[in-house]
N, C-alpha and C positions, 0 to 999 in steps of 0.2 A: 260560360253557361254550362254548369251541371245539368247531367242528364238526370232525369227523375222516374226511376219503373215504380210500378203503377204499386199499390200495397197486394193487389188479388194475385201479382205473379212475383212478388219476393218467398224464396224458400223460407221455413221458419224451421227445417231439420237443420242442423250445424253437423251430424255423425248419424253412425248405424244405429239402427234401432236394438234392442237386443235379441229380436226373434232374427232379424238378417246374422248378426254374428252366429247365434246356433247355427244354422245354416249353412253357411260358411264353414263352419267347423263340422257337422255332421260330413258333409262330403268329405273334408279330407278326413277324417275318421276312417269314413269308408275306402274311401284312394289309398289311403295308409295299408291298411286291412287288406285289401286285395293286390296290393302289389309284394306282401308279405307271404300270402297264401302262394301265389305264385312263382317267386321267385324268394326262396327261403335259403337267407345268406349263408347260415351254417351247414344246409348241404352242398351250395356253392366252393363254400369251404374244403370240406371235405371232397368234391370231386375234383377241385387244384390237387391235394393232397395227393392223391389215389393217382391223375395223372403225372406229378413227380417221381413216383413211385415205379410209374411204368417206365417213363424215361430213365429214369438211374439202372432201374434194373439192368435195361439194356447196355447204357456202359458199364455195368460191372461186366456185362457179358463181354462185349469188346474187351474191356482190358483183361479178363481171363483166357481168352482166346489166344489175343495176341501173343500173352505171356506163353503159353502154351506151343503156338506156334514158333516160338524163338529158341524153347530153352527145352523144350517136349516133355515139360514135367507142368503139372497147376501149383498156382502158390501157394503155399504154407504146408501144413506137417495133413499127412493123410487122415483121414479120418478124425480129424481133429474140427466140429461145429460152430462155427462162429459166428456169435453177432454184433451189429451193428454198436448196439447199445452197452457190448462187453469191450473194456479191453483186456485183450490177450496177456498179457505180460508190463511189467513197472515200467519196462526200458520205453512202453509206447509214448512217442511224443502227447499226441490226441487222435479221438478217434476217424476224424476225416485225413490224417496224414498220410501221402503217398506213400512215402519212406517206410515209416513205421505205424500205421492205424490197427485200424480192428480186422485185418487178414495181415497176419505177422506174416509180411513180404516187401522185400523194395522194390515197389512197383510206379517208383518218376518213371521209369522212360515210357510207361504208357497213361501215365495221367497225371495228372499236378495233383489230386486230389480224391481220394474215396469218397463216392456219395455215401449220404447219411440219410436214414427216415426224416422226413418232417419233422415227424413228432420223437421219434426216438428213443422209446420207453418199453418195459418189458412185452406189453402187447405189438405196439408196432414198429416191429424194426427189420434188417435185411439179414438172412443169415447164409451162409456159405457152407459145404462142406462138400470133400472131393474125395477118390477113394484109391485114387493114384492112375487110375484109367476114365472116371467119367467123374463130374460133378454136379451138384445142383446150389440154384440159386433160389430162395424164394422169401417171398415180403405177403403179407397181410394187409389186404385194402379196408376199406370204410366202406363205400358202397358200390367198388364195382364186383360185386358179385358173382357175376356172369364169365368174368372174364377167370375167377378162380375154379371157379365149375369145368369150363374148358379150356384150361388149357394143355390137359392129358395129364395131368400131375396124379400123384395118387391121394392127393388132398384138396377137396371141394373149400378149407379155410383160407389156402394161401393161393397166389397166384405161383409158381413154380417153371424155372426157364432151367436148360442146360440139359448136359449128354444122358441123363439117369436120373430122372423123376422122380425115382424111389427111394434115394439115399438118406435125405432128411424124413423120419417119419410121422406120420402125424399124430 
């Protein structure tokens, strides 16, 4: 025996009407919209960026230091400006190599590898230069700002680490 509902309580919708889909879609519209507003992936972006930037900085420091520490001279030819995005000479392998990179020095025994900018192009890149008694290090962020402003450098564009803030000028 089949059961039988009654005709007054059978649905006769089979789907959405079209005013529920707008609906539906207006909210995520909106949901869309304000999680964009909010968290906006290409400053996202850019603040990974900025903090690799800080991080590498600081190993160049270590591995300048150290170098320094060992041999009581800094790498490569005095007063000679270098960056990331250049290389020095034909003979460089590439520019992230310890051996031979973008600071013409063989610097394995303190790192497998020179960091490189993210991006690595004439606006953002790392540059070095030493003057046989003090050196400076410094990189250009995207948006931390603040951190260029202070870090006692003589340049509010770059962020600027190492014994002589002044050497690179702006």
């Amino acid at each position: 025996m089949a059961l039988r509902i009654p005709s007054n309580m059978r649905s006769k919708s089979k789907g959405f009407t079209y005013v529920e889909l707008m609906l539906v879609m207006a909210i995520a519209a909106i949901l869309l919209t304000v999680t964009l507003l909010v968290y906006n992936p290409l400053e996202g972006r850019a603040r990974a960026r900025d903090n690799k930037r800080i991080n590498d900085i600081f190993v160049l420091e270590r591995i300048i230091t150290e170098y320094h520490l060992d041999t009581g001279g800094y790498p490569d030819a005095p007063d000679t400006l270098r960056n990331s995005h250049e290389l020095p000479s034909a003979s460089t392998i590439s520019p992230d190599n310890s051996q031979s990179g973008w600071i013409e020095q063989d610097l394995r025994n303190y790192s497998t590898f020179l960091p490189l900018d993210p991006i690595n192009d004439a606006n953002y890149h790392y540059s070095y230069v030493h003057n046989g008694e003090t050196y400076e290090l410094n990189v250009k962020m995207e948006l931390a700002v603040s951190e260029m402003s202070n870090d006692g450098g003589d340049d509010t564009g770059t962020y600027e680490v190492g014994t002589n803030l002044s050497l690179i000028s702006p």
